[in-house]
RODO-2510 file (C-alpha; in nm, 4 decimals, decimal comma):
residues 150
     n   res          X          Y          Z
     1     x     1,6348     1,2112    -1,9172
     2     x     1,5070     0,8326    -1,8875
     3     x     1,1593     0,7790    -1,9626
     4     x     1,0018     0,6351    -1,6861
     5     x     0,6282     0,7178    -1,7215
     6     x     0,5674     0,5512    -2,0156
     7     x     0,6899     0,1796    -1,8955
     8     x     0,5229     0,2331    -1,5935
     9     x     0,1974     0,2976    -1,7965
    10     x     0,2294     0,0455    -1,9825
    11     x     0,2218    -0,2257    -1,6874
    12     x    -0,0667    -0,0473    -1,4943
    13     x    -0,2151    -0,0644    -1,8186
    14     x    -0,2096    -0,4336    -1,8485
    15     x    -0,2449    -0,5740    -1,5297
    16     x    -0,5197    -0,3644    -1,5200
    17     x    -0,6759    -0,5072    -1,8095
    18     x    -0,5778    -0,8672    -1,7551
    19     x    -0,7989    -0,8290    -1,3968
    20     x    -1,0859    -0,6671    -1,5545
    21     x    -1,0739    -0,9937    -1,7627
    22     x    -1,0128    -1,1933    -1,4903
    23     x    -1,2364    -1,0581    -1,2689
    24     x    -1,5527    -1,0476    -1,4574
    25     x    -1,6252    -1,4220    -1,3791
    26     x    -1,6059    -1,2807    -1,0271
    27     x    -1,9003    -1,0054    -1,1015
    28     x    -1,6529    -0,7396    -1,0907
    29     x    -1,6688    -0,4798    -1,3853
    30     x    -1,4316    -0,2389    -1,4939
    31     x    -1,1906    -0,1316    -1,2065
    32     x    -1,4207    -0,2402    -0,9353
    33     x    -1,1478    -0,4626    -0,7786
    34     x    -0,9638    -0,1540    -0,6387
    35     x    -1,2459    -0,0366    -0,4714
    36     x    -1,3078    -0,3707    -0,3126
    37     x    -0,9462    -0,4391    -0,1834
    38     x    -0,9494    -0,0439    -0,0530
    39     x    -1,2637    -0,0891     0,1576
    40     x    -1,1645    -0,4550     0,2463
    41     x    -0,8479    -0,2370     0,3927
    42     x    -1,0249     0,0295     0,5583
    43     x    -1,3468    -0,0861     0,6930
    44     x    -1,6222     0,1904     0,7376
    45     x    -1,3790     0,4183     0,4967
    46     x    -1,6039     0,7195     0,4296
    47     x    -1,6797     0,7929    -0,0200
    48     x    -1,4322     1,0991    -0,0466
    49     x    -1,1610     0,9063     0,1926
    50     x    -1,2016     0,6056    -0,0942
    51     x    -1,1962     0,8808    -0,3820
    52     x    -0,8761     1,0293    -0,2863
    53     x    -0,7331     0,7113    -0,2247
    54     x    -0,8395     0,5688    -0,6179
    55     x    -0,7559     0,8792    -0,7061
    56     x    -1,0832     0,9505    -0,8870
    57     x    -1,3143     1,2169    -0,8479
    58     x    -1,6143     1,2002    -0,5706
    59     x    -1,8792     1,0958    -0,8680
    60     x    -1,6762     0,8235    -1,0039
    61     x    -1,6275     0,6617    -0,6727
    62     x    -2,0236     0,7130    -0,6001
    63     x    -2,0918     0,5112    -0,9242
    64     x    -1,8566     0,2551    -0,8469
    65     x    -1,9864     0,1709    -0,5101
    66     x    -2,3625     0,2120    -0,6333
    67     x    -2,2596    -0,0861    -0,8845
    68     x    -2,0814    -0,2659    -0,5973
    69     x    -2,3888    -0,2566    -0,3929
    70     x    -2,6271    -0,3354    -0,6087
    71     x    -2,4150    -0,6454    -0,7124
    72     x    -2,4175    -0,7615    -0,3174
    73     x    -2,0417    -0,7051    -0,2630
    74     x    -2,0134    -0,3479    -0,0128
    75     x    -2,2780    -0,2316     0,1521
    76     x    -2,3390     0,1271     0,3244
    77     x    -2,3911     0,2071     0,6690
    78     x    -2,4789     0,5333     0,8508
    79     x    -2,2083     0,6088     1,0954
    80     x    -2,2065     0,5976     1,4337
    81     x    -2,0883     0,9355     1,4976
    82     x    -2,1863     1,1754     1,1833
    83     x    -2,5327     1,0510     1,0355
    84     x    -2,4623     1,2615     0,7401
    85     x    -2,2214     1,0221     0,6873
    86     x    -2,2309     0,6600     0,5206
    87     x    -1,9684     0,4168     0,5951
    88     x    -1,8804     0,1684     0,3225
    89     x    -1,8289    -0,2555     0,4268
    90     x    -1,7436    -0,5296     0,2673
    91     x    -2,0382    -0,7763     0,2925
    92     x    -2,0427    -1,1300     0,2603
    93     x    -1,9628    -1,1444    -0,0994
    94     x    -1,7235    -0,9165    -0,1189
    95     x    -1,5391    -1,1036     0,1852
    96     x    -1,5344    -1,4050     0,0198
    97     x    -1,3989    -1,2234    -0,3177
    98     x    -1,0818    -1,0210    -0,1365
    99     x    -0,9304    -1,3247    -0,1060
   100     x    -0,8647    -1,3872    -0,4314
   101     x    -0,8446    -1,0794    -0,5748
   102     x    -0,5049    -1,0643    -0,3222
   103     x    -0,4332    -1,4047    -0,4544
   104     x    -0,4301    -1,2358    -0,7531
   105     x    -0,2258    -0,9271    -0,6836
   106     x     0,0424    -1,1801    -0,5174
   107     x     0,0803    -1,3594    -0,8569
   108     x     0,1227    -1,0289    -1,0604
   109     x     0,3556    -0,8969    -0,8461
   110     x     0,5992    -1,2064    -0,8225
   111     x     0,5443    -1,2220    -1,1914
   112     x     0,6387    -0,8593    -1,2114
   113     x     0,9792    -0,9068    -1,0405
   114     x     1,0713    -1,2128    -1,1982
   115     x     1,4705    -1,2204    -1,2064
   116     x     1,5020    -0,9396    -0,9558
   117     x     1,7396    -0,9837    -0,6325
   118     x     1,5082    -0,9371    -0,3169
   119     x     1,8124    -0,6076    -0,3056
   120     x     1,6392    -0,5084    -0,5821
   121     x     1,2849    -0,5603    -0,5160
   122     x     1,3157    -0,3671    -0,2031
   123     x     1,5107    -0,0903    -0,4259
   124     x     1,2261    -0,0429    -0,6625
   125     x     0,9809    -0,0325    -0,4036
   126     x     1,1401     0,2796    -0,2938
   127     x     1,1664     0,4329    -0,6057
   128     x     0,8566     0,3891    -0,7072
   129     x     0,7621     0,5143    -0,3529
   130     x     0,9437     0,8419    -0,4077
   131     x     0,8097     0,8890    -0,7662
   132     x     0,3996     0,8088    -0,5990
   133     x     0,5193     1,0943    -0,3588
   134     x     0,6360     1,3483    -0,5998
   135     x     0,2934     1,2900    -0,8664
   136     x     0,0917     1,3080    -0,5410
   137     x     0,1592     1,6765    -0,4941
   138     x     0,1158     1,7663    -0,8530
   139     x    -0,2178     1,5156    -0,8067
   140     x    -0,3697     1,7600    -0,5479
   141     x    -0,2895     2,0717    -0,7098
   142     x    -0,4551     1,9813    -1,0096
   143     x    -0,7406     1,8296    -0,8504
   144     x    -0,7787     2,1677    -0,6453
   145     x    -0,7895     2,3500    -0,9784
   146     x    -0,4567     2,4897    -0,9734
   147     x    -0,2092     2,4561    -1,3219
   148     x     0,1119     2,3266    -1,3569
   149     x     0,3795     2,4989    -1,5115
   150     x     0,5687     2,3191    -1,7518
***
């Protein structure tokens, strides 16, 4: 069988370190980009909507968005229908940010499919679709507490 993980690693791995370079000048520390750009997609997302969709644990995400509102970039809001509930927003500063941080995620991904056909592009995209969708099950087993048998 191909090995597929490992390649695919391997690029999260660096883009992901290239924009935690990058992104410092910006006031954005480890990994706090992807919280950004999901809350700058879903306004007045809810903390565990946000954790599943980083696919970190509840805690993680709570640190990450007590760093990005300390720093002046989301902000928290009760909601309008569930008090118990906070709503996280982009504010200001992190409106002005998402901008480039897409700017940025445009340029990686044309740089990532340098020399393919747009045939081919649209191929991977599935693929890589399919392969999301069949980690994604094993994601929420695990994260539920059951094993996987391999």
């Amino acid at each position: 069988m191909a090995e597929v993980l490992r390649p695919i690693g391997t690029v999260a791995r660096a883009l992901d370190s290239i924009s935690n370079i990058e992104f410092k000048a910006l006031d954005l520390n480890r990994g706090q980009y992807l919280y950004l750009v999901r809350v700058a997609e879903s306004p007045g997302i809810i903390l565990e909507r946000l954790a599943v969709i980083v696919r970190v644990d509840k805690t993680t995400a709570a640190r990450a968005i007590q760093k990005l509102e300390k720093n002046g970039i989301l902000e928290r809001r009760p909601s309008p229908t569930d008090k118990k509930q906070k709503q996280i927003f982009l504010t200001a500063k992190g409106q002005a940010l998402y901008p480039i941080i897409k700017r940025e995620n445009a340029y990686s991904n044309a740089t990532a499919l340098k020399g393919f056909t747009p045939a081919e592009r649209d191929q991977l995209a599935t693929y890589l679709k399919r392969v999301e969708a069949n980690i994604n099950s094993d994601w929420i087993k695990v994260k539920h507490g059951e094993h996987r048998d391999y």
